[in-house]
Structures are given as C-alpha cells and as structure tokens.
N, C-alpha and C positions, 0 to 999 in steps of 0.2 A: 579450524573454526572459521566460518566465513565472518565479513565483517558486519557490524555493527549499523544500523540505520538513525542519523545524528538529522535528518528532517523530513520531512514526509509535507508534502501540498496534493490536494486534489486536483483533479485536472477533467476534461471532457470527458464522456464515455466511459465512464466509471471507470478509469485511469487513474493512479498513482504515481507522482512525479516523486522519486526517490533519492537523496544524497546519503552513500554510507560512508562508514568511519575512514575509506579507504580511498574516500575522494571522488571514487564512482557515482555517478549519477544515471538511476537508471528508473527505468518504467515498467510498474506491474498492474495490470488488468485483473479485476476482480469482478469481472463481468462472469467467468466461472464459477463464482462461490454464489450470485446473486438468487441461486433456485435452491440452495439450501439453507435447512432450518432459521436460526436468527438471523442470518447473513441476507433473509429478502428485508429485514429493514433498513440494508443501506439502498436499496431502492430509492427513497426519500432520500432528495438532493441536501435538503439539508441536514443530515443524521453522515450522507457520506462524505459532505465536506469538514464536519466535526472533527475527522481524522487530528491526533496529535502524538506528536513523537514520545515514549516512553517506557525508559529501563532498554535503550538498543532497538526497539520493535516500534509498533505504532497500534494505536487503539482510538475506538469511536466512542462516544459519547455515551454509547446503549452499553461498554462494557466489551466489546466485540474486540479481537485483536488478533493478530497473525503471526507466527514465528519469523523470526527473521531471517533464520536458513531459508524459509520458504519464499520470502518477501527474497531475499537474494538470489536463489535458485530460480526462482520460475520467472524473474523479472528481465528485459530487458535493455542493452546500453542504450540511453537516452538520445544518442545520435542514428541510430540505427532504427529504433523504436519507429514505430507506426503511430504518431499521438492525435 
C-alpha cells in the first residue's frame, strides 16, 4: 500500500504540491485530467486552489477527488519535479 497524502497546496500550472504519510514530498500535474468530464472545472483557478486533504487523498470543493495510489504513482519527488 503506497502511503497516505497528510497535505496537499496548489501550486502554478495546475500543479499539486504533495506531503505524504512517508515524508515524501512530491509533485502531481493534473494538467492531464483537465479535458475530462468534471475535471474541466478545476480549470477555474479558484475551484483548483480549493484542493483540501481528506481520508489520506485530496478533494476540491465541486466534490472532485483522486486516489491516492494515483496521487502517489503518477506524481513526482518535489526536488526533481519541474514546478
């Protein structure tokens, strides 16, 4: 089981600045979910900065929210990241 994401901030370029349970701090781009169904409402800047940590994962204000395998898998270390 990958770990757990304990805070979530928005960041430029529809970036996700991520700390999980494991101390990792890393960076996930949701610039690819942006042309799908509800997911063009985080288009509006302010619906994506809504982001808030919740039950290990993170969710936006409209309801929206993403696994946090996935949030961990597809994201990258925050030193390495391109933000």
């Amino acid at each position: 089981m990958n770990p757990r994401v304990i805070d979530a901030k928005p960041d430029v370029d529809f970036k996700l600045k991520l700390t999980f349970s494991n101390g990792e701090k890393r960076v996930f781009d949701v610039k690819p979910y942006l042309n799908t169904g509800r997911f063009t409402e985080l288009k509006n800047s302010a619906m994506f900065s809504s982001v808030v940590c919740t039950l290990g994962s993170i969710q936006w204000q409209n309801g929206l929210d993403l696994c946090p395998d996935t949030l961990y898998e597809e994201s990258e270390p925050y030193i390495k990241a391109k933000v």
